[in-house]
N, C-alpha and C positions, 0 to 999 in steps of 0.2 A: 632580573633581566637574564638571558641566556642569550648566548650566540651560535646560528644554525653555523656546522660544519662546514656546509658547504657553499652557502652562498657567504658566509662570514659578516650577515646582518646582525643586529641587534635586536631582540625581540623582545618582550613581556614575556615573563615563564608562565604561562595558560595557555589552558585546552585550546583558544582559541587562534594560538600559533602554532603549536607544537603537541603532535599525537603522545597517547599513552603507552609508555612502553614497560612491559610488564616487570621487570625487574628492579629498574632506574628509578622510575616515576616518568619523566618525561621522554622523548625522542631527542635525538642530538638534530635533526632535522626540519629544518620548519616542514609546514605543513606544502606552502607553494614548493620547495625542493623535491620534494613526495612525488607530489602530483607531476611532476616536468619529467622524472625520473622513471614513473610509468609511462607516462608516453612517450618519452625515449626510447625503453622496452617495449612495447609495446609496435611502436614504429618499425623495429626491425623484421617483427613475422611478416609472414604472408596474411594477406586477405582471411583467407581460408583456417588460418592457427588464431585470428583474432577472433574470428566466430567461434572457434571451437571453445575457445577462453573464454569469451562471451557468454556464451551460452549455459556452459560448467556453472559459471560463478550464478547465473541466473537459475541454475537447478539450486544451489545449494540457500540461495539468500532471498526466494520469490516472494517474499513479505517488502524486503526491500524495494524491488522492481513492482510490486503492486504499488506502494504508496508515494512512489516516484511518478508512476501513472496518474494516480488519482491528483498529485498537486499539478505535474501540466496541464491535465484538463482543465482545471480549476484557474489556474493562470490566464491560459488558454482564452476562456470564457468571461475572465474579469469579475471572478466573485472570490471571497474573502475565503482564506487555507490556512488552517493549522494542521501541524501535523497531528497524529493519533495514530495507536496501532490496531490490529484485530483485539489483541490480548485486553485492553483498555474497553474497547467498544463489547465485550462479553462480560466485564466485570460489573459494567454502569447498568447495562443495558440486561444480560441473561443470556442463556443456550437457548431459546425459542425462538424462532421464526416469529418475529413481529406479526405479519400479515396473517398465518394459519395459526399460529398459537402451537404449531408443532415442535418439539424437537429437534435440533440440527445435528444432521449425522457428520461427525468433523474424523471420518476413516473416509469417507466419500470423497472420490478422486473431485478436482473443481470443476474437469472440464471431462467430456467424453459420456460413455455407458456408467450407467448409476450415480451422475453429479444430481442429481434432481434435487436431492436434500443435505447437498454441501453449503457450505456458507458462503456468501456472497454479503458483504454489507452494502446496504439498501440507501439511498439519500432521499429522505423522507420528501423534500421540496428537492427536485431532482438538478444538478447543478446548470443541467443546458435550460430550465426556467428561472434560473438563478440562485439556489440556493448554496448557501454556503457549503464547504468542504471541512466541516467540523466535528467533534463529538455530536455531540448538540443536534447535528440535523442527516447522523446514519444511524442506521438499525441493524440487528444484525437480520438477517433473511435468506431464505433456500435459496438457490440457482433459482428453480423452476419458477417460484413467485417472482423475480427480480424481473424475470422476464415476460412473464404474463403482466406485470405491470407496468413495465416497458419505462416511457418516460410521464407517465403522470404522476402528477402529488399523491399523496395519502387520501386526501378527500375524493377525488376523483376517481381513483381506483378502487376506492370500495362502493360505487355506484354501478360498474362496468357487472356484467355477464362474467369475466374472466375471475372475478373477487367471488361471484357466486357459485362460481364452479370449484373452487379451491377448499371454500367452506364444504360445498355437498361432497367432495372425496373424504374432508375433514371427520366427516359425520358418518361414513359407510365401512 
């Protein structure tokens, strides 16, 4: 058992109360003290130094802020979410492009001039037709195909004109 300093509860000493602190082992802090203590801080900027903060912490952790996206949607929609990372979905899965069978270029900025063949993982059964938000049902895939194949399945996209134009670049 451990007691947070500051609210002077009683806790279980686990991760699941109290953070890691690198020297210690645990935090003297529960974890709810944490979080009230940010937004305390946090509460005092302006508008304006929250975005700024905002925004920093989402340049430096954008794997974070992807997979926080992908479980709203997923919620959102009422289909089944585990969490998984990029790192995970390239070790099961490969550095190819599911859809072209190409290579994915992982210097290729994700969004903007030259994202074409940055990685983008793919949801094989797409979750706004319900498919889970799992290993199991993303691939990894270029920007450019994710979006030529928009919201269809697997089966369905490779019947479309847009699957046979990806192969004919494939092949020139």
């Amino acid at each position: 058992m451990r007691t947070c300093t500051r609210c002077k509860i009683e806790y279980p000493a686990t991760l699941e109360y109290f953070g890691v602190h690198s020297k210690n082992g645990l935090k003297s802090r529960c974890k709810a003290c944490l979080r009230q203590e940010t937004k305390d801080r946090m509460a005092s900027f302006t508008p304006e130094v929250r975005k700024k903060i905002k925004d920093a912490d989402r340049k430096r952790n954008p794997h974070v802020y992807r997979q926080a996206g992908r479980k709203q949607r997923a919620i959102k929609k009422g289909v089944y979410h585990e969490d998984w990372t990029e790192k995970q979905l390239l070790e099961t899965y490969g550095t190819d492009c599911y859809l072209c069978n190409l290579p994915i270029d992982f210097d290729a900025p994700r969004k903007g001039a030259g994202s074409a063949n940055s990685l983008w993982p793919d949801h094989v059964i797409p979750v706004s037709k319900g498919g889970e938000n799992t290993i199991r049902n993303v691939r990894p895939c270029h920007s450019r195909c994710n979006i030529s194949k928009h919201d269809k399945d697997y089966k369905e996209y490779m019947l479309t004109d847009n699957s046979q134009e990806i192969v004919t670049q494939k092949l020139s």
